[in-house]
N, CA, C and O atoms as CSV, one atom per row, in Angstrom:
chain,resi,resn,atom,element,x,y,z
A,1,UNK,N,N,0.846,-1.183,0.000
A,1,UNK,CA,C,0.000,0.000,0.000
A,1,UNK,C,C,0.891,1.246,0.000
A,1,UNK,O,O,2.080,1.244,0.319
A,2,UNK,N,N,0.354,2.052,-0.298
A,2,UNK,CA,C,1.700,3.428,-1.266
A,2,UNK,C,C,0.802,4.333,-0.158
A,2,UNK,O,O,-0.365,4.088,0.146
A,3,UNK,N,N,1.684,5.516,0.410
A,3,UNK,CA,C,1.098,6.168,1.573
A,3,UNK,C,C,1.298,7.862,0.519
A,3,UNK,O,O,2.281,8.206,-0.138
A,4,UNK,N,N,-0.117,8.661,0.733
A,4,UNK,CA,C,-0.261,9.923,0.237
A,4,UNK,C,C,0.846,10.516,0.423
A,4,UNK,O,O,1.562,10.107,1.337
A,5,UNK,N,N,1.320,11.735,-0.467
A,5,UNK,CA,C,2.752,12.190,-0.750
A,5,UNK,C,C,4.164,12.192,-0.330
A,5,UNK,O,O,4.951,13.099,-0.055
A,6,UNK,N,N,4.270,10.644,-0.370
A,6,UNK,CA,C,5.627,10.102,0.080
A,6,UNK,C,C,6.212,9.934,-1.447
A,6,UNK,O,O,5.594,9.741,-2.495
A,7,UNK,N,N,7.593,10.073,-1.209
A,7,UNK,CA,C,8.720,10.222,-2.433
A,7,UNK,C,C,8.656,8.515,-2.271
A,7,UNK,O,O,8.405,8.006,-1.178
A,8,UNK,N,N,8.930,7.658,-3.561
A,8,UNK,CA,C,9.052,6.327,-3.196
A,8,UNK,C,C,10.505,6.492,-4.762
A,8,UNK,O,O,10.470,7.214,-5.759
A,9,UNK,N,N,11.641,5.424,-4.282
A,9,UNK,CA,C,12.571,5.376,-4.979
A,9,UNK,C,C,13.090,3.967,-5.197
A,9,UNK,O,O,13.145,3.139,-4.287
A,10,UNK,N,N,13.585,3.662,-6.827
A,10,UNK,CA,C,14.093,2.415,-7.097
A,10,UNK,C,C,15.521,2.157,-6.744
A,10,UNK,O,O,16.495,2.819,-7.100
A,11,UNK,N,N,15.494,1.061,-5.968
A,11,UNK,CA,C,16.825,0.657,-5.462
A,11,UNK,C,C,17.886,0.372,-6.527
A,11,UNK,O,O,19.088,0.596,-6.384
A,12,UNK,N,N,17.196,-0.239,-7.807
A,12,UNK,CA,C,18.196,-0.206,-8.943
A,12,UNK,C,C,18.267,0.814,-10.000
A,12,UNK,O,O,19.348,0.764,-10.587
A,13,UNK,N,N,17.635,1.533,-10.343
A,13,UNK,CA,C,18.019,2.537,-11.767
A,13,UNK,C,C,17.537,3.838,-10.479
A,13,UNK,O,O,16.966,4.547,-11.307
A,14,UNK,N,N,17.436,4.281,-9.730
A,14,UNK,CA,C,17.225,5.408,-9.269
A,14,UNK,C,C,15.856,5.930,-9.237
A,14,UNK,O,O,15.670,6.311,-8.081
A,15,UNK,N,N,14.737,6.147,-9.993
A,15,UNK,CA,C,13.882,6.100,-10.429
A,15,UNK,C,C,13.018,6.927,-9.080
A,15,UNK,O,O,13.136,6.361,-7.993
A,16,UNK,N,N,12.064,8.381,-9.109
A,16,UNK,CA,C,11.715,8.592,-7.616
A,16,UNK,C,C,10.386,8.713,-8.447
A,16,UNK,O,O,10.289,9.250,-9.551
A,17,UNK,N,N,9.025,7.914,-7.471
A,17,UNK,CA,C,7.552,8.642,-7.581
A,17,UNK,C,C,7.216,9.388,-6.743
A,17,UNK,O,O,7.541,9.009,-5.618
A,18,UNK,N,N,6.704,10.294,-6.785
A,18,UNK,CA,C,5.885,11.058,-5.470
A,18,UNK,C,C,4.319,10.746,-5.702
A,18,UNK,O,O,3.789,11.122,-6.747
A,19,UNK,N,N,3.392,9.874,-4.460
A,19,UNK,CA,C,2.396,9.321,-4.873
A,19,UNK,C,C,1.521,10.740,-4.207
A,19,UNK,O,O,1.751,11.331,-3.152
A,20,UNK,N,N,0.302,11.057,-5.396
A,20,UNK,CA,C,-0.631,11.979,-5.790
A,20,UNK,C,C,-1.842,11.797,-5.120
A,20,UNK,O,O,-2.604,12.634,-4.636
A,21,UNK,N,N,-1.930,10.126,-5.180
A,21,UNK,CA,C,-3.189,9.461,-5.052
A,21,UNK,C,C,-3.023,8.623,-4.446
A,21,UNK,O,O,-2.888,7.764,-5.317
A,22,UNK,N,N,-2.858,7.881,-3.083
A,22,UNK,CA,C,-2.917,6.726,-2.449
A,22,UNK,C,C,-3.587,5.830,-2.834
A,22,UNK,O,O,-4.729,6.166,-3.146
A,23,UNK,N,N,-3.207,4.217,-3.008
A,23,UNK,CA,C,-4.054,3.377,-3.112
A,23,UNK,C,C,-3.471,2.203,-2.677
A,23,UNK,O,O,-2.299,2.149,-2.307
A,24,UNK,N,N,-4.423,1.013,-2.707
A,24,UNK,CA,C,-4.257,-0.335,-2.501
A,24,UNK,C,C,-2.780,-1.019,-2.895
A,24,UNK,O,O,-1.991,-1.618,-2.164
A,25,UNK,N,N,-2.696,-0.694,-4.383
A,25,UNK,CA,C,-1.453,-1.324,-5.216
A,25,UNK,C,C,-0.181,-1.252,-4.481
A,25,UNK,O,O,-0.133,-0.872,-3.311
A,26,UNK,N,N,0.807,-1.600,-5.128
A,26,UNK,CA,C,2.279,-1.790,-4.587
A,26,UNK,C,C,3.125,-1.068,-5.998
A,26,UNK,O,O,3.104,-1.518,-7.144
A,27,UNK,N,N,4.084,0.570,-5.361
A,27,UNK,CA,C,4.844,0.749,-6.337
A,27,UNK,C,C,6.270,-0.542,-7.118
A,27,UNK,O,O,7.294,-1.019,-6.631
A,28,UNK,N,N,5.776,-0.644,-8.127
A,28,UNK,CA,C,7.195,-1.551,-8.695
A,28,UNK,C,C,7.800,-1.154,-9.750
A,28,UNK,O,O,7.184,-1.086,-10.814
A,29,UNK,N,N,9.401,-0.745,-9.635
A,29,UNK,CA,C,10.152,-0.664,-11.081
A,29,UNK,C,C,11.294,-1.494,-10.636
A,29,UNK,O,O,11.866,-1.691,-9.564
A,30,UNK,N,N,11.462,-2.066,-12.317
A,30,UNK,CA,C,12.814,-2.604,-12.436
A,30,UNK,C,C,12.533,-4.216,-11.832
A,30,UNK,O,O,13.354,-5.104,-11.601
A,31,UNK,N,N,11.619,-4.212,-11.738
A,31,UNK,CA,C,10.882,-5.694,-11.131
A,31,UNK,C,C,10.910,-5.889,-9.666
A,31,UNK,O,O,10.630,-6.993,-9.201
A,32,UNK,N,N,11.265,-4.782,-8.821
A,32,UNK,CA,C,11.500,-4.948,-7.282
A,32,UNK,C,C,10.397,-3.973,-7.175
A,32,UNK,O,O,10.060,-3.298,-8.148
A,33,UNK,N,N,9.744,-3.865,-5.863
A,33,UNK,CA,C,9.318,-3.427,-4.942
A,33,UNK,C,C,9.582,-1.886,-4.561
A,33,UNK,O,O,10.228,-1.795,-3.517
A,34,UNK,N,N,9.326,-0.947,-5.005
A,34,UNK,CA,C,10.385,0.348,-4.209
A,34,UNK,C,C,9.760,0.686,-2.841
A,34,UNK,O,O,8.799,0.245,-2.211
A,35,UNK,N,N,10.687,1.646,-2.629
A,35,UNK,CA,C,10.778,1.864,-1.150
A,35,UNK,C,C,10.707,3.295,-1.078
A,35,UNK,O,O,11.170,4.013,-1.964
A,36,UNK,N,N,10.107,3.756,0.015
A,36,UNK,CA,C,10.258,5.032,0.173
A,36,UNK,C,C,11.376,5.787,0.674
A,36,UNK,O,O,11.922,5.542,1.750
A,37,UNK,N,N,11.680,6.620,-0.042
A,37,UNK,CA,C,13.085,7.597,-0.402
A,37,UNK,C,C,13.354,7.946,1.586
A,37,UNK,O,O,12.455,8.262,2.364
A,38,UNK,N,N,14.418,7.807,1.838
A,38,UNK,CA,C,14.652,7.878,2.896
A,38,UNK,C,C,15.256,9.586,2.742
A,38,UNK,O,O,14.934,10.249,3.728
A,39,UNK,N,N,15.827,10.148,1.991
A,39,UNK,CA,C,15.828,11.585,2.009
A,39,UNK,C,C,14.827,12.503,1.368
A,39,UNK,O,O,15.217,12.880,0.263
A,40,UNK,N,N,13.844,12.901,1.666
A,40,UNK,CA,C,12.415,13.277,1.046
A,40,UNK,C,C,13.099,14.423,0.254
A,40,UNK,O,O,14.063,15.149,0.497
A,41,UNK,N,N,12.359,14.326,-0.634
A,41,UNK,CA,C,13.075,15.896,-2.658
A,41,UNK,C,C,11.542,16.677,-1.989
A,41,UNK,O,O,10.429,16.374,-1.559
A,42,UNK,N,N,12.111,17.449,-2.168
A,42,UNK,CA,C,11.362,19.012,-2.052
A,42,UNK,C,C,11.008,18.723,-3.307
A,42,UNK,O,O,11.613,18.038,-4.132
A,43,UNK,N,N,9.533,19.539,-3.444
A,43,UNK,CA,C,8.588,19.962,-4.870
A,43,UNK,C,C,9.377,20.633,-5.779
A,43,UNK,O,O,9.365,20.320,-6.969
A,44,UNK,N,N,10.162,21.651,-5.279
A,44,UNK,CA,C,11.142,22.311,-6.159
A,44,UNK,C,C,11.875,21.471,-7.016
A,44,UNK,O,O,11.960,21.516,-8.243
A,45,UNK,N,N,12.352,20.761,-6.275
A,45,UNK,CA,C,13.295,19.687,-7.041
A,45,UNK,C,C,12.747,18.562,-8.083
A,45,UNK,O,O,13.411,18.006,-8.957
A,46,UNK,N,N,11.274,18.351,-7.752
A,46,UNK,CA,C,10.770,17.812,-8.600
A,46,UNK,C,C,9.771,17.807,-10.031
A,46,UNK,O,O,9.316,16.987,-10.829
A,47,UNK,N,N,9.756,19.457,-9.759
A,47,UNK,CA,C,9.024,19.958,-11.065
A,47,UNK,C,C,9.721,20.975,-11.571
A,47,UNK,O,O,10.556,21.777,-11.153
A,48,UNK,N,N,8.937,20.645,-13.002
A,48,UNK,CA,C,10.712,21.039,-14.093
A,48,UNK,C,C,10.359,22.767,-13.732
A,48,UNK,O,O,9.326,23.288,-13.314
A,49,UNK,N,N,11.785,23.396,-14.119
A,49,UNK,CA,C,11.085,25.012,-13.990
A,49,UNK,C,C,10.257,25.693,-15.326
A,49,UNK,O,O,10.128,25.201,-16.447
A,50,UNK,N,N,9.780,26.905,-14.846
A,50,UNK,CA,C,8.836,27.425,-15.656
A,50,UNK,C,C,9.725,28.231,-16.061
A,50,UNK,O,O,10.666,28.791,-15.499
A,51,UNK,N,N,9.128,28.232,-17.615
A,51,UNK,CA,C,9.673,29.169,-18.494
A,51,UNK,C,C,9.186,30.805,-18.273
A,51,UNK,O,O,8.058,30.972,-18.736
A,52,UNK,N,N,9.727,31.941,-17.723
A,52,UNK,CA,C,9.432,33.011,-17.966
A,52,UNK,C,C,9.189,33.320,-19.008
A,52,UNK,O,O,9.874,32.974,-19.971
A,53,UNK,N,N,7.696,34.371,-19.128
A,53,UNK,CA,C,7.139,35.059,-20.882
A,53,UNK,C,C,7.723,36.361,-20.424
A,53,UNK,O,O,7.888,36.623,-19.232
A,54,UNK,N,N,8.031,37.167,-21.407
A,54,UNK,CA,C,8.181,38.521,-21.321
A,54,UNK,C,C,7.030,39.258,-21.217
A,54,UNK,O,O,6.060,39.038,-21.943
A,55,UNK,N,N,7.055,40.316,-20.181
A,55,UNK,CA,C,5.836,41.247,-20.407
A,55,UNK,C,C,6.184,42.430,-20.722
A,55,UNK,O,O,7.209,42.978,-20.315
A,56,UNK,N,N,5.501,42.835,-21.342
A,56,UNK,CA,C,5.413,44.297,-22.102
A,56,UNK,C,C,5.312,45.318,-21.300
A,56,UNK,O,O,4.494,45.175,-20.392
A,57,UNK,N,N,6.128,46.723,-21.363
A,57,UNK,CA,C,5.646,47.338,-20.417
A,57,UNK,C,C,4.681,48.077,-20.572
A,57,UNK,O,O,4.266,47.676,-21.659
A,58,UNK,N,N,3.903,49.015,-20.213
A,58,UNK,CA,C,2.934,50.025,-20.157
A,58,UNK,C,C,3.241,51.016,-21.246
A,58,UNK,O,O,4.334,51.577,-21.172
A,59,UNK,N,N,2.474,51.305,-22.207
A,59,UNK,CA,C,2.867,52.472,-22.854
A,59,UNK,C,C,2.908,53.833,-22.125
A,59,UNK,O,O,2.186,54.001,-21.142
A,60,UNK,N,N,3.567,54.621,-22.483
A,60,UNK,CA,C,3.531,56.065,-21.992
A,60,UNK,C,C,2.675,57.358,-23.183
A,60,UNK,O,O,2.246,58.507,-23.081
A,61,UNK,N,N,2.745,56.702,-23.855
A,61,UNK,CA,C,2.223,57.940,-25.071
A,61,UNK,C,C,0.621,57.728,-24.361
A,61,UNK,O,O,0.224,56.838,-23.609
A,62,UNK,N,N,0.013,58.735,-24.839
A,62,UNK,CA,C,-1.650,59.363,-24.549
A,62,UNK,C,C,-2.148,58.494,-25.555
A,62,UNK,O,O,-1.529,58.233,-26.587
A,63,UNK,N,N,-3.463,57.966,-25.204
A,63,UNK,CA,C,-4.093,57.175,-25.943
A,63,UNK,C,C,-4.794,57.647,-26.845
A,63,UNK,O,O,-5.882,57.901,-26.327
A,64,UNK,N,N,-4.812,57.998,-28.219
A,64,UNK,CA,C,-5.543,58.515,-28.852
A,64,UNK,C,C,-7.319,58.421,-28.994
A,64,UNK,O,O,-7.931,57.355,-29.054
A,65,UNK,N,N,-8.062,60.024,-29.037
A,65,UNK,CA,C,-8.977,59.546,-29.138
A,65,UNK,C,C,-10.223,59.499,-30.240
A,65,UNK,O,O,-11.205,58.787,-30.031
């Protein structure tokens, strides 16, 4: 049983889930069992970063009317 937002990690290829949704099932990669990450990843670390858009600044000219 996979416990609500615990980091869970594969003992062989590295592999980390952070579970969203608790349920019944059993996380498995690599054909083992994983385990939960004994050093918990901050959210930061786990979502990719956001791309900054440029914003425009304010015009200064008088708005024609």
């Amino acid at each position: 049983m996979t416990e609500l937002n615990k980091n869970y990690k594969c003992s062989i290829c590295g592999n980390l889930v952070k579970v969203l949704q608790a349920g019944i099932g059993e996380l498995v990669c690599c054909g083992q069992p994983m385990n939960i990450a004994v050093e918990e990843v901050s959210s930061e670390q786990t979502m990719p970063p956001v791309p900054k858009t440029p914003t425009e600044e304010p015009s200064q000219e008088e708005p024609q009317v």
